[in-house]
Each structure stands twice: as C-alpha cells, then as structure tokens.
ZANU-16567 format. One line per 2 residues: their letters; for each residue x negated, y, z of C-alpha. Coordinates in pm, whole numbers. Each point is the difference from the previous one (the first is absolute). Last residue first. Example, Ala and Ser with C-alpha at 12.3 -4.5 7.8 and 13.67 -1.06 7.14 Angstrom:
// residues 2
SA) -1367:-106:714 ~ 137:-344:66
***
This chain:
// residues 714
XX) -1661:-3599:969 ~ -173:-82:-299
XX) 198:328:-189 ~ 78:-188:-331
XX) 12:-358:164 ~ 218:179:283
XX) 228:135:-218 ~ 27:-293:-230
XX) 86:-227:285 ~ 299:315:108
XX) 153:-65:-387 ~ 3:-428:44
XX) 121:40:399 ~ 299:248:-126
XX) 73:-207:-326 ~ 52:-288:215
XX) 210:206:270 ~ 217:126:-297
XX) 5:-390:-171 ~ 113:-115:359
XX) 306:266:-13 ~ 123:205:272
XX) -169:325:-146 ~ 182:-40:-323
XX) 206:327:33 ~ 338:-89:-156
XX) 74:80:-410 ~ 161:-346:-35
XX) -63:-190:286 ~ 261:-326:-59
XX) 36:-172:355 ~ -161:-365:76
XX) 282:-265:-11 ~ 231:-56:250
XX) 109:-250:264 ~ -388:11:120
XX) -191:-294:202 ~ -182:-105:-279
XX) -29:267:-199 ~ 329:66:-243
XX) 18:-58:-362 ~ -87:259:-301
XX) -357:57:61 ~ -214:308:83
XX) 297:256:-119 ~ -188:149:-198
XX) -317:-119:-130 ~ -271:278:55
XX) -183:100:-318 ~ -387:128:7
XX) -88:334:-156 ~ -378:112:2
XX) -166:-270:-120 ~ 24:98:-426
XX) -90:336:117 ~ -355:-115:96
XX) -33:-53:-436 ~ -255:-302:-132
XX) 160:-247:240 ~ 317:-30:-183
XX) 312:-121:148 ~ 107:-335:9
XX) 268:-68:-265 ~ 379:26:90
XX) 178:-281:113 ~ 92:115:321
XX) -46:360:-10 ~ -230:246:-62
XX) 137:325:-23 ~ -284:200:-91
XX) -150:377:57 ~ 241:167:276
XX) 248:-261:37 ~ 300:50:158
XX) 200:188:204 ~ 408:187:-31
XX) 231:-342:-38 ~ -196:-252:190
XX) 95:-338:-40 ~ -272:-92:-190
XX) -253:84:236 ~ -294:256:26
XX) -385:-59:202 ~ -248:259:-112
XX) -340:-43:149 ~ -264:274:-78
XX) -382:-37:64 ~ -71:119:-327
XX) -307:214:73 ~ 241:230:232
XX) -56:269:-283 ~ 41:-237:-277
XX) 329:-79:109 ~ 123:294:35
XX) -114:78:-352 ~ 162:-289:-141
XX) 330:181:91 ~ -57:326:-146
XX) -88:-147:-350 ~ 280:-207:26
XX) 247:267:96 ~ 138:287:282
XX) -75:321:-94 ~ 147:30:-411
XX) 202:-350:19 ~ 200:130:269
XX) 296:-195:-22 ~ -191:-339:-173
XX) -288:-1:217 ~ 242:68:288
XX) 231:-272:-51 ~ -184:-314:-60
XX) -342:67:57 ~ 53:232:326
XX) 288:-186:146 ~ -187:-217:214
XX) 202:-244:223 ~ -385:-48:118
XX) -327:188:6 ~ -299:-114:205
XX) -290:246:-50 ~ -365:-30:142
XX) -208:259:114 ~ -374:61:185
XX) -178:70:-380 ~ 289:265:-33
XX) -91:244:284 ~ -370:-11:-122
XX) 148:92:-350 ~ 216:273:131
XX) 375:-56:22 ~ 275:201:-196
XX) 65:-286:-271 ~ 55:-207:278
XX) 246:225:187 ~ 188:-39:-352
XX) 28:-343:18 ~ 96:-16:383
XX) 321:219:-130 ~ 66:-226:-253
XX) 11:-315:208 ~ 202:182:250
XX) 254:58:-260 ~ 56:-424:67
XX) -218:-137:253 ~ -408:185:74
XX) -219:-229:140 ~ -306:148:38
XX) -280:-188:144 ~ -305:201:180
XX) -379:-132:43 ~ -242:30:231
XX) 137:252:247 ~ -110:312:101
XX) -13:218:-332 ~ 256:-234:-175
XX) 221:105:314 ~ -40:431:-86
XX) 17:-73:-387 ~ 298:-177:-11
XX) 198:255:234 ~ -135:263:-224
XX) 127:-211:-330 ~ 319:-54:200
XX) 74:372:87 ~ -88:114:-320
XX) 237:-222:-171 ~ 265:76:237
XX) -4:400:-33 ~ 23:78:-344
XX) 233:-340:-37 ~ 236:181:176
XX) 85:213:-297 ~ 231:254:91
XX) 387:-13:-86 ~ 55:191:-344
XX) 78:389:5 ~ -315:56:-212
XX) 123:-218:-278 ~ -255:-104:-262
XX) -331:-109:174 ~ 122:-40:345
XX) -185:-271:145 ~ 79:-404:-68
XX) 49:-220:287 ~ 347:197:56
XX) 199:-202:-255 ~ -166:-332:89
XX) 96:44:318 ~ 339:134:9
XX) 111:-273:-288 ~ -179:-288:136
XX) 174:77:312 ~ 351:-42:-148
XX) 1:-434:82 ~ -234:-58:225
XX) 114:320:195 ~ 328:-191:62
XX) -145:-271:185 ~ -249:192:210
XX) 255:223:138 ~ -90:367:103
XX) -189:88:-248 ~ 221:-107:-295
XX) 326:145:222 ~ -15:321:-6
XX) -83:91:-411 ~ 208:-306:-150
XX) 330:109:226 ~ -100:307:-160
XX) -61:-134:-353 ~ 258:-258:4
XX) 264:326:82 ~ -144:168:-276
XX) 55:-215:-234 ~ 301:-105:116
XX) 78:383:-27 ~ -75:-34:-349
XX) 212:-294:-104 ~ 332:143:153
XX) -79:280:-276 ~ -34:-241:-262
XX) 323:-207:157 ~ 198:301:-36
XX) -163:104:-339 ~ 51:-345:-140
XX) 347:-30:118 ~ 85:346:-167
XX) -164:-84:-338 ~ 207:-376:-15
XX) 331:228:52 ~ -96:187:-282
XX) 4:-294:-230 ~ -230:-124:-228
XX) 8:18:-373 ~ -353:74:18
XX) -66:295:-195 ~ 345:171:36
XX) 120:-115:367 ~ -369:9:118
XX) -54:315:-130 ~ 347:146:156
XX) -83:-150:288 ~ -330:137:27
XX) 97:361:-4 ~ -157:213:-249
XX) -215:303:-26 ~ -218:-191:-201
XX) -297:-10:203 ~ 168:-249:233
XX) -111:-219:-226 ~ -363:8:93
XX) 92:-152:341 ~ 73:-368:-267
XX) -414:81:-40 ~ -45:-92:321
XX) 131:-360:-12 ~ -183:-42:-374
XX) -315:95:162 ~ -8:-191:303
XX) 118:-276:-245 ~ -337:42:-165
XX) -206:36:327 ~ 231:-378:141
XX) -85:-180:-311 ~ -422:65:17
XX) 23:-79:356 ~ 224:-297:-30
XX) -247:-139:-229 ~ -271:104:227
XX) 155:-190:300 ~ -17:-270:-130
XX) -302:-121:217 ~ 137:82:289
XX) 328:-274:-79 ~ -324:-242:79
XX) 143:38:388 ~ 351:-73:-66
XX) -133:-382:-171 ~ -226:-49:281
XX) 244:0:267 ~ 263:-224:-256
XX) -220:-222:-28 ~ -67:3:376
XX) 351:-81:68 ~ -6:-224:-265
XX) -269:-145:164 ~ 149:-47:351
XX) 366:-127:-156 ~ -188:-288:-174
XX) -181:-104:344 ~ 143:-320:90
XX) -58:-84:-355 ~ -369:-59:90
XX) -233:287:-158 ~ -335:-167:-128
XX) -112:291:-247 ~ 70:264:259
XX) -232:273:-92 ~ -24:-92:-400
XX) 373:-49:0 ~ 31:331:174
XX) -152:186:-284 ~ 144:-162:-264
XX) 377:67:157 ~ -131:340:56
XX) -71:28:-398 ~ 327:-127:-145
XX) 196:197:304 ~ -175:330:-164
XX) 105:-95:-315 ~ 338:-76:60
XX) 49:290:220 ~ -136:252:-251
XX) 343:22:-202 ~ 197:23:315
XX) -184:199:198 ~ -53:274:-282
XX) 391:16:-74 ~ 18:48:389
XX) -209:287:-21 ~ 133:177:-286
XX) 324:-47:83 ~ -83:189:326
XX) -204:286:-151 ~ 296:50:-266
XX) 214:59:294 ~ -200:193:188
XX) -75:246:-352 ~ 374:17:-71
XX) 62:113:362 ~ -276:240:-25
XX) 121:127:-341 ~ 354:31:170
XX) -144:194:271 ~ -207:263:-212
XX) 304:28:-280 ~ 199:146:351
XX) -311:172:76 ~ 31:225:-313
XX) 353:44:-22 ~ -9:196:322
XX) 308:-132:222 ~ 303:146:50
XX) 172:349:-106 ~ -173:133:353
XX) 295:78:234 ~ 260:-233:-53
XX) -90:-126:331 ~ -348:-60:-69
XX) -284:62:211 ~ -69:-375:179
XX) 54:-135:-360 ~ -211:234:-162
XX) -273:-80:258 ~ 10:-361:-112
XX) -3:64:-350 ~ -303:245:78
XX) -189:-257:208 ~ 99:-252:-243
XX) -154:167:-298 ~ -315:48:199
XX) -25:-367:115 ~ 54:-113:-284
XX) -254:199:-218 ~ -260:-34:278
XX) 51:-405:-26 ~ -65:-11:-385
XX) -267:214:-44 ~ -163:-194:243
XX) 75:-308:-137 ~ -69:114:-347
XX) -326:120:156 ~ -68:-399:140
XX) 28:-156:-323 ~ -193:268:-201
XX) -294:16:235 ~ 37:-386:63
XX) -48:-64:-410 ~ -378:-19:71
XX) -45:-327:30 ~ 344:-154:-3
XX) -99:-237:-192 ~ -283:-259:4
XX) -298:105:-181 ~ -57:-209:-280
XX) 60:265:-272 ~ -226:246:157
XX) 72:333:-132 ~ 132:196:-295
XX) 355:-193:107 ~ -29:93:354
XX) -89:341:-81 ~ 260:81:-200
XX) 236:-118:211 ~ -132:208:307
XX) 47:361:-238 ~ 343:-133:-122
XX) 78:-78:343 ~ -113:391:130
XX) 112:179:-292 ~ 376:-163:59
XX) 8:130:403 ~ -151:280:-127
XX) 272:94:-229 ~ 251:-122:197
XX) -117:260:308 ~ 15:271:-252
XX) 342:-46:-94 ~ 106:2:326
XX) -178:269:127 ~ 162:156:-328
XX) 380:-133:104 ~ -76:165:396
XX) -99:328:-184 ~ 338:20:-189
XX) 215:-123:235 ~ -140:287:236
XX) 46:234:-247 ~ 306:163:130
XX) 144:-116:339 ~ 295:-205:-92
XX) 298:72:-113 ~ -77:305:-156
XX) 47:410:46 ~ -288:212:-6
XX) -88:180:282 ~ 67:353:50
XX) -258:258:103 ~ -102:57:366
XX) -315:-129:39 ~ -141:-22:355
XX) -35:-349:44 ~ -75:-123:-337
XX) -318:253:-22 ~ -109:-59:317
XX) 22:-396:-24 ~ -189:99:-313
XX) -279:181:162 ~ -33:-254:240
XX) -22:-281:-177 ~ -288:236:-260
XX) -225:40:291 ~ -17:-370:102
XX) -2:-119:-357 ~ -321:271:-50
XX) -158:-200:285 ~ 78:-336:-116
XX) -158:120:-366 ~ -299:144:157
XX) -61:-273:210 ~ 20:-241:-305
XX) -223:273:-206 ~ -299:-37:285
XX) 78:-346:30 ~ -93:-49:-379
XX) -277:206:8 ~ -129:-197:258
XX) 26:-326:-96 ~ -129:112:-376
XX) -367:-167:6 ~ 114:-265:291
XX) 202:-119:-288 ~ 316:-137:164
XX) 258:286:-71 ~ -54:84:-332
XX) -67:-340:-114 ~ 261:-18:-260
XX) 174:316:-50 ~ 385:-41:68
XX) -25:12:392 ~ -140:332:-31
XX) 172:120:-278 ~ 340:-152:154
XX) -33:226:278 ~ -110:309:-167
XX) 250:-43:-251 ~ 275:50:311
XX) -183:272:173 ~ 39:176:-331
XX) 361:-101:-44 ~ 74:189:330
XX) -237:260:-67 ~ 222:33:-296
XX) 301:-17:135 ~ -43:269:277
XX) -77:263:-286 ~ 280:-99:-147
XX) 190:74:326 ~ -151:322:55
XX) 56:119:-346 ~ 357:-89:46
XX) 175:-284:-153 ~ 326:-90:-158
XX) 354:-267:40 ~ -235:-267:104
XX) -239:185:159 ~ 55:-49:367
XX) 70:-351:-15 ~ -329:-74:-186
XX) -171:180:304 ~ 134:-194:252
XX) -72:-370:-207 ~ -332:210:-86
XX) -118:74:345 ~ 82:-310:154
XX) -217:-147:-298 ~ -248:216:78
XX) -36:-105:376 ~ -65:-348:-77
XX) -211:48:-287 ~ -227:217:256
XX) 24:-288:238 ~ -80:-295:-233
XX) -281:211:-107 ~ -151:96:331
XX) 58:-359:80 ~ -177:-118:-271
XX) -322:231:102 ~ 9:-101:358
XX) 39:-409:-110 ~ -287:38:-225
XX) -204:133:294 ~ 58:-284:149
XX) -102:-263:-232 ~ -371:-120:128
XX) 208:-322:95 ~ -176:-225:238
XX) -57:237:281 ~ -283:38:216
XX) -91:398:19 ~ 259:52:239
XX) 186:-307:166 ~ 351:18:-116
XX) 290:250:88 ~ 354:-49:-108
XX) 85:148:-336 ~ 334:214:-16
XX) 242:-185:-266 ~ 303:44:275
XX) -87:398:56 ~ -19:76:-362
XX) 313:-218:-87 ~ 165:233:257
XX) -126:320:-131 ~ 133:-78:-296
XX) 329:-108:180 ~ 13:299:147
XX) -50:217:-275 ~ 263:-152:-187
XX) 253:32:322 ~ -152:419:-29
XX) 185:38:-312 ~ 340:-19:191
XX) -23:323:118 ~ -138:175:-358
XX) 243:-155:-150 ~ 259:92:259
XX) -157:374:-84 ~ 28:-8:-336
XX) 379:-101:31 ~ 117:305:184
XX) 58:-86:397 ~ 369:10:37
XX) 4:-364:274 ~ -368:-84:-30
XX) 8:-209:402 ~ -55:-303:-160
XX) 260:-128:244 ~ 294:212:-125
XX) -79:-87:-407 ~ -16:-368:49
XX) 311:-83:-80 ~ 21:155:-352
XX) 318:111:-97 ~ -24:335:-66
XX) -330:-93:-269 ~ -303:204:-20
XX) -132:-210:294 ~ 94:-328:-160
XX) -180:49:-365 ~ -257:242:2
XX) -122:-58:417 ~ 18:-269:67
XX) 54:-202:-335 ~ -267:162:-209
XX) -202:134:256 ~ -39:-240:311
XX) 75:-321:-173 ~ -120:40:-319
XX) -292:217:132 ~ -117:-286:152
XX) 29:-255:-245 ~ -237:230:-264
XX) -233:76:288 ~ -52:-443:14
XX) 1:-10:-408 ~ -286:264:26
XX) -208:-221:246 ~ 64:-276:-222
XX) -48:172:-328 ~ -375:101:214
XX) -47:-358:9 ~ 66:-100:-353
XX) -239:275:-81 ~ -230:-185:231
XX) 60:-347:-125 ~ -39:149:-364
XX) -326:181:32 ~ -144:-314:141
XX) 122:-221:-211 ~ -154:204:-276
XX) -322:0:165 ~ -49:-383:51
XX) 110:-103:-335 ~ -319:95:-198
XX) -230:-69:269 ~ 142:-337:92
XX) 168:-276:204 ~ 356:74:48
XX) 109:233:255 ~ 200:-134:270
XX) -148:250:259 ~ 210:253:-204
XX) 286:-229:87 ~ -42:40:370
XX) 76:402:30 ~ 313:-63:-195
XX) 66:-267:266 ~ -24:177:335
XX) 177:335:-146 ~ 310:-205:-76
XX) -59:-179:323 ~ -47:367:248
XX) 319:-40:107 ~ -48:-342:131
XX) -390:60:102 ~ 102:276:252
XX) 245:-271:164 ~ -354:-140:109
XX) -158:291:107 ~ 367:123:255
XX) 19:-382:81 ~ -365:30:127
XX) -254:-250:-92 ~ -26:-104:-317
XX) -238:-13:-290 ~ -311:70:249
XX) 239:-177:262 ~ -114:-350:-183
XX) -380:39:13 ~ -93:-292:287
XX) -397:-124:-37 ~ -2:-268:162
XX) -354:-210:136 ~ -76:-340:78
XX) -355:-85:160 ~ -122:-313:-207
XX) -128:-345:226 ~ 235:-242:-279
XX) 243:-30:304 ~ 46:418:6
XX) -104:155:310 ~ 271:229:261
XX) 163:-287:79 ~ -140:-26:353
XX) 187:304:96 ~ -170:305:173
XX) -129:120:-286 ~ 326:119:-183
XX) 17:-160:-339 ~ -93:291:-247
XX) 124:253:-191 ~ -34:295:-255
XX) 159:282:-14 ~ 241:179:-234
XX) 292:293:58 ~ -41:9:399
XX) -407:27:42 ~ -291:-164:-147
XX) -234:-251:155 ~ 12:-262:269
XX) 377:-83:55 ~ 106:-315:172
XX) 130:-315:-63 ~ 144:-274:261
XX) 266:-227:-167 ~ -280:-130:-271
XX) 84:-125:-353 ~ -242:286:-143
XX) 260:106:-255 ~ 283:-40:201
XX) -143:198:292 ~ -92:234:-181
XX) 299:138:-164 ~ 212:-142:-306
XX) -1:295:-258 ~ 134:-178:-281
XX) -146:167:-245 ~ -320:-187:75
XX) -218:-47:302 ~ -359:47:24
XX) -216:-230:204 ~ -368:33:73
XX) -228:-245:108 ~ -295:64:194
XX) -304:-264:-40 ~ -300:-29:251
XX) 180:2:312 ~ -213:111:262
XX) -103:-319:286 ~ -368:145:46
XX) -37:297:-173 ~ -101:68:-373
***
C-alpha cells in the first residue's frame, strides 16, 4: 500500500433508529461517497482534520433508513398496508423443520389471501350493500342527489358503485408496487413468487366482487348465463386456493412455471368474467329480490369468516405441535411467532373492516339503512373484548414476573456495584429497576403462548354473530349482563379502532422524521419489511433485497484496497452486516472483522425466526470471518444481548476449546453509580444506545483491527 493510506476501514451501520451520519461517525463534516438518495455511505469530509479515527482507522457509514422510509406518501403506504405487513412476517416465523415448514406455509398464505378477501368483503359493504342496496334504494337516503343515481334501476347502481372495489384493488396494487433494486444482485431470489401471488390475490379479488354481485342477482332464481357466471366464478376461486393449498407448488423451480402460467390464467379469466358480470348487473332488467340487506353478502362475509378461524386455529395447533415434538430446552416462543403474529393480523384487518363499514353506516344513515350490519357490530365488540383482555393480560404478566425479574437485577447489580456507598441507594435502584424492565424480554414467550390463545378466544366471540342474533340479547341471556354494558363496549370498540388508526398514521409520518419517536414504532416498519413477500403480494417491499447487497459489494470493493475492514453493525444493523457476511467471497472474508453490539439477533431473532435466523446460522458467521467477532451487550438493554454466552460477573470463564465462547463480552451499565470527580451526576444508563462512545467499544475496536493486520501482515 501507499505511503500514509489507511490500512483499516471501518464501517458503521445504524439500527432502527435511523440516526444519520453524522451521529454515527461523531463528526459535524460528513459527506457522501457511494450510493445515491435512499442509502449511501459516508465519510468525514477531507478537508477537516478529523477526518481519521484516534486508533489510525478510516470511519465509514453506511445510512439505510429512507429504504423503509422516505416519502410520507411510501411511508403512510406501510400503515394501510400493516395487516398485509404482518401476515406476510409470520410465515418467516416458521418453526424449525421439514415437517412443519410446509404447512405453515400453506397456512400463512391462505391466511393471506382471507386477508385480501376480507379487504373486497369491506368494500363492497360500504359501496354495495349500504350504498347502493340499502341507502340508495331508500327515499330517504341523503346521499342519493350527490351520487348522481337518482331512478337508475338497481343493477345498474351496483354496477356504479362496483367500480370503488375495483379501485381500491387497484389501489393496494399500486401501494405494494416493488421499487427497483440492482439487477442480477438481489438477496431474495423471490420475485417471481411475488408475480404469481399477486396474480392470485388479484383474480380472488375480482371473483369475490363477482360473486357478492352475482349472489344478489340470484337470490330469488338464476339464468343460464348467470350460473354459468358462477361457476367460472367458483372455478377461479378453487384455482386460487389449489395453488396456494398444494405444498410446494409455487416454490419448486420444477412447477414455477406451470404454476404462473395457471395464476395468469386465473387473473386473466377474473378480468374477463368482472366485466361480464358488471354487464350482466347493469343491463338486467328483472326484479330484485326484496331484503334488508343486499342478499348473500352476509352470507359470504360469515364463510370468509369462518374460514379465516379455521386457519387461524390450524395454524397454532400446527406450531404447538411442533414445539412439544421438538426441543424441550428451547426457549419459547420459537416458532409460536407465526401463530402470534397472524392472530394479530387477523385481528387488526377484522377491526378495521368492521369499523370502516360501522363508520360508513353512520355517515349514510338517516333512517335510511335499518342500522348497522350485525356482522361488524360482533367484529367491534370482539376487538374491544380482545384489547381488553390483551391489557389485563399484560399487566397480570408484569406483576407476577416483577418479583422475579427484580430478584435477578438486584443480583446482577450487586455483583457490578459490590461497594455502593449509601449516598448512592437511589442510583442502583434506579438501575435495578433498568435491568429488571429489560429481562421482561425474556418472558416474552409466556405472554406469547397466552396472548395466540386469547387471540383465539377474542375472535371466536365474532363467531357469534353467526346466530342471527344481536349481542345484547346474548349478553343479557348468557351473561346476565346488561344491554347498556353491550352499547358502551361497541362505542368505545369502535372509538378503539380509529385510535388505531390514528397511532398508525401519526406512527407512519412521524417515525422518520423524528428520531425519538422512530425508536419506539421503527422496530415494527423495519423488521416487518426486512423480510420479502413470501405470503402477501400486496406487502411493503423487502429492503433488505437491496441493503444487503449493497453492503457486501461495498465490503468487497474497500477489502480489495485496504488491509483489513471492521464492521460495526448497532442494533438491526448487526443483522444486516450478518447477512452481507454470509454473501462475501472467501478472499473478501479473510480481510473482515465483525463488531456487533445492542444485538438483537440471539435474543430476539433466533427465537422469532427460528427457521432463517438460528444457532446454526449464527456460528456460521462467525466461522466465515475466522471468529474475529466482538459482541459487546448490557444489562440494561431491553432488545440486545448475547449472541453465544452471557457471561457475567460471577459466571465461570469461558471455554477455550469453542471460539464462540469469546465472542460476547458484557459492558457494565451505567459505569459506576456515583459521580466523576468534577460531575454533579452520575454516568447515564445506555440501555439499547449505540456504544461507540464507550472505552470498552474503542478497546474492542483496537483488539478486532490488531487481528486484521496480524491476519493480513499489513
């Protein structure tokens, strides 16, 4: 190498929270020397004399935050796309397993395509069933003048008002559009997956329109036309399922394309039959029948329903089963995630459809649509009874864990702070109490395993509605309760929902824009678009397909012309230096060295994704950078850890027979309990913070670039 070149780069990646370069590097004067708007990475700006690191490394940031982010119009895009988000997320949750594996995946994606259905199902409710059945076809209905269908027949304000379900299928098409990635260097060979789901999702899409508007028609008789309309209907219908039904089917390079071929089929026959039925509807002049409510669409809404439940229960049993044939020692919830985190999916597209048509029917009514559809009205009040379940659970959970988890953090900081003056009592229980929140992570299993089986019971109370019967009356003969009680909870269930939704878009422009707030929801948009679209087409893109790449090219281009590179990856960024790892060359990866810390991948990952992101996974990133891995985790912090031992005080020295043994080393948080000299205050708790301020980060810098330059002899 030159005279004066640094001989070391090291490279910083940021976590969820998406602080920008010049936080990371600690330098006021950064500038951009590769990538473009999205993600880049930077460096001190040469003209300042800051621009080299004290222990003679050249720092370097790698920024990814606007992958996830960006504009307000892609970020609001994840809020209504968060039902979608997390179905898509719990088949990543797999457990472990050839037998399980399969069946998950069938589920998550049948669970998907409910979703999708459950969405058309909403819309028609809105623009058919109360629109156009309920308040159009009524003299008082307000909205009769401005929809412009004053003495149109009733097939054709169906037909009219069919085209808001078409728009909003054609909106979720536009807002789960993939952005561009570099070509032939992605991380996920999964996009023609996500062509052929779509073309399902879409042809389902369309045939369900087609059947709520063909239903309608044929409730007092059909036509040959219009039975022969119902059965390509139903045939697009089993097509779908078949294809996400038969395990494999859509993976196996062996079927791929016959399996997109009958997908594109099946979308293209949806396309042709929509418009032969919005024909049909349109310019039929028989009589309807007469009903409250648009015939059959009660009907077909109960059996998407029922079919959802079913699934939903398939899908835990299937997950419990395997965790009880399997590893007894693991800790929970491996595996259980997929079930945990479909209930909540389930759970939040159920409320927020049964709101948006209680909502609308409020807007509509004027004595003009009989009130509300019984079926969202059960919706609401299961929500409400599944909130407050999830609350009770959660504080009945603190309470009986706090004693134990105070038990242990009080051990812990005794062994930190053996020699504690009384001047600082409030200090440590302050940090008692730090470390006692943070070790709640490790219950969360428990209150995994609790919160899928409530998710159950809370959705099941929807089932009810099957009866044909309101829920006061149930309530007042089953429970004893009163109506009154029934109306409350429906008012504040509803109320409930558009706090929901409110969080979510107050959630959805402000986590990218302040750094605060996006510590706390960011987890959720990043994590949940990390993963690609393997279940629900109209997902948020994974950015991962372009980040990874992107670092493991960066990696390779300064390992190629520089001695050695460090990566220090915080937080998520951990992960995603992980998998740029596993992407290296072995030339590549004789030049690297990883420092991980506030490290989530042992801790939370392993356990969420057992199936992708585990043990085995993780000792083979080390392997590949011949074990020169550093992983530094506190106490204090609620989301890192360990990745292969905790080792602290106390605890035994670890082996020297195993390199993974070496890997993790514990930071004592805060460093001591009374002020420096000099200080009124103590040193600051760090919790999940970056560590780059730290002398133990530094140390662990000087110790991993010393190995670099024994291993290349620079």
């Amino acid at each position: 190498m030159g005279q004066g070149r640094p001989d070391i780069v090291e490279l910083r990646v940021h976590g969820v929270s998406g602080a920008g370069p010049e936080r990371v590097l600690d330098r006021a004067y950064v500038q951009q020397v590769a990538g473009d708007r999205s993600s880049g990475f930077h460096r001190t700006a040469p003209d300042h004399p800051d621009d080299r690191d004290p222990d003679g490394v050249t720092l370097e940031a790698y920024r990814w935050g606007d992958l996830t982010s960006g504009t307000v119009a892609r970020t609001l895009s994840l809020v209504f796309l968060l039902p979608f988000m997390l179905s898509n997320l719990a088949l990543w949750m797999r457990p472990v397993g050839r037998r399980s594996g399969p069946g998950v995946t069938v589920l998550c994606r049948l669970l998907a395509l409910n979703l999708t259905v459950l969405y058309v199902l909403a819309m028609t409710g809105v623009a058919l069933d109360l629109f156009a059945w309920r308040c159009l076809g009524s003299a008082r209905c307000p909205a009769a003048a401005m929809a412009g269908l004053d003495g149109r027949t009733v097939g054709q304000r169906l037909a009219a008002l069919a085209l808001l379900p078409l728009a909003a299928v054609a909106l979720l098409v536009l807002l789960g559009a993939r952005r561009s990635s570099p070509s032939g260097n992605r991380l996920w060979t999964i996009e023609p997956l996500v062509g052929r789901l779509r073309a399902i999702h879409v042809a389902a899409a369309l045939a369900v329109l087609d059947l709520v508007l063909l239903a309608a028609r044929t409730h007092d008789g059909r036509t040959a036309w219009t039975t022969v309309l119902l059965a390509v209907t139903g045939a697009v219908l089993l097509v779908c399922v078949g294809l996400l039904g038969a395990p494999g089917l859509l993976d196996r390079a062996a079927t791929a394309r016959m399996s997109g071929r009958a997908a594109g089929v099946a979308r293209a026959a949806a396309y042709g039959l929509t418009v032969a039925t919005l024909v049909t509807v349109a310019l039929d002049r028989r009589g309807w029948p007469s009903a409250a409510g648009l015939p059959g669409h009660d009907r077909i809404a109960a059996t998407a329903f029922l079919a959802q439940m079913a699934l939903l229960v398939a899908l835990l049993a299937l997950v419990l089963w395997h965790h009880r044939r399997g590893d007894r020692r693991s800790a929970l919830p491996h595996g259980l995630g997929a079930a945990v985190i479909a209930a909540v999916a389930v759970g939040l597209a159920g409320a927020l459809s049964a709101d948006l048509v209680y909502r609308a029917e409020d807007l509509l009514d004027g004595g003009s649509t009989g009130g509300p559809p019984l079926g969202p009205r059960w919706a609401i009040l299961a929500f409400f009874l599944h909130v407050l379940g999830a609350v009770l659970l959660c504080g009945a959970m603190t309470l009986l864990t706090r004693r134990r988890r105070w038990r242990a953090a009080a051990a812990i900081a005794a062994r930190d702070f053996p020699a504690a003056p009384p001047a600082a009592a409030g200090q440590l229980r302050r940090v008692t109490r730090a470390i006692a929140r943070a070790r709640f992570t490790e219950w969360v299993g428990l209150l995994a395993v609790a919160y899928a089986a409530l998710a159950v019971v809370g959705l099941a109370t929807s089932v009810l509605g099957l009866s044909g019967r309101q829920p006061e009356e149930l309530a007042r003969r089953l429970l004893g309760l009163p109506a009154g009680f029934v109306t409350v909870s429906l008012a504040v269930g509803s109320y409930l929902v558009v706090g929901v939704v409110l969080v979510l878009l107050l959630g959805g422009l402000f986590a990218y824009r302040a750094a605060w707030f996006r510590r706390y929801v960011g987890v959720l948009w990043d994590l949940g678009t990390f993963w690609p679209r393997a279940a629900h087409p109209f997902a948020p893109p994974s950015y991962a397909d372009r980040a990874v790449p992107e670092l493991a090219d960066r990696i390779t281009y300064l390992a190629e012309r520089h001695a050695g590179v460090l990566l220090a990856g915080h937080s998520h960024g951990s992960a995603l230096l992980a998998l740029a790892v596993l992407r290296l060359p072995p030339q590549v990866r004789q030049r690297v060295a990883l420092l991980t810390y506030g490290c989530p991948m042992d801790r939370l990952y392993a356990r969420l994704f057992p199936a992708y992101l585990n043990g085995s996974v993780l000792r083979e990133v080390g392997e590949r950078v011949g074990w020169r891995w550093l992983n530094l985790w506190r106490d204090t912090d609620p989301v890192g850890g360990w990745v292969f031992a905790a080792h602290r005080p106390g605890d035994p020295p670890p082996t020297t027979d195993d390199p993974a043994g070496r890997v993790d080393r514990r930071l004592r948080d805060p460093r001591d309990v009374l002020p420096p000299p000099g200080a009124r205050r103590p040193p600051p708790l760090r919790g999940h913070q970056p560590a780059e301020s730290d002398p133990e980060f530094r140390a662990a810098v000087r110790e991993l670039t010393g190995r670099l330059r024994d291993q290349g002899g620079a």
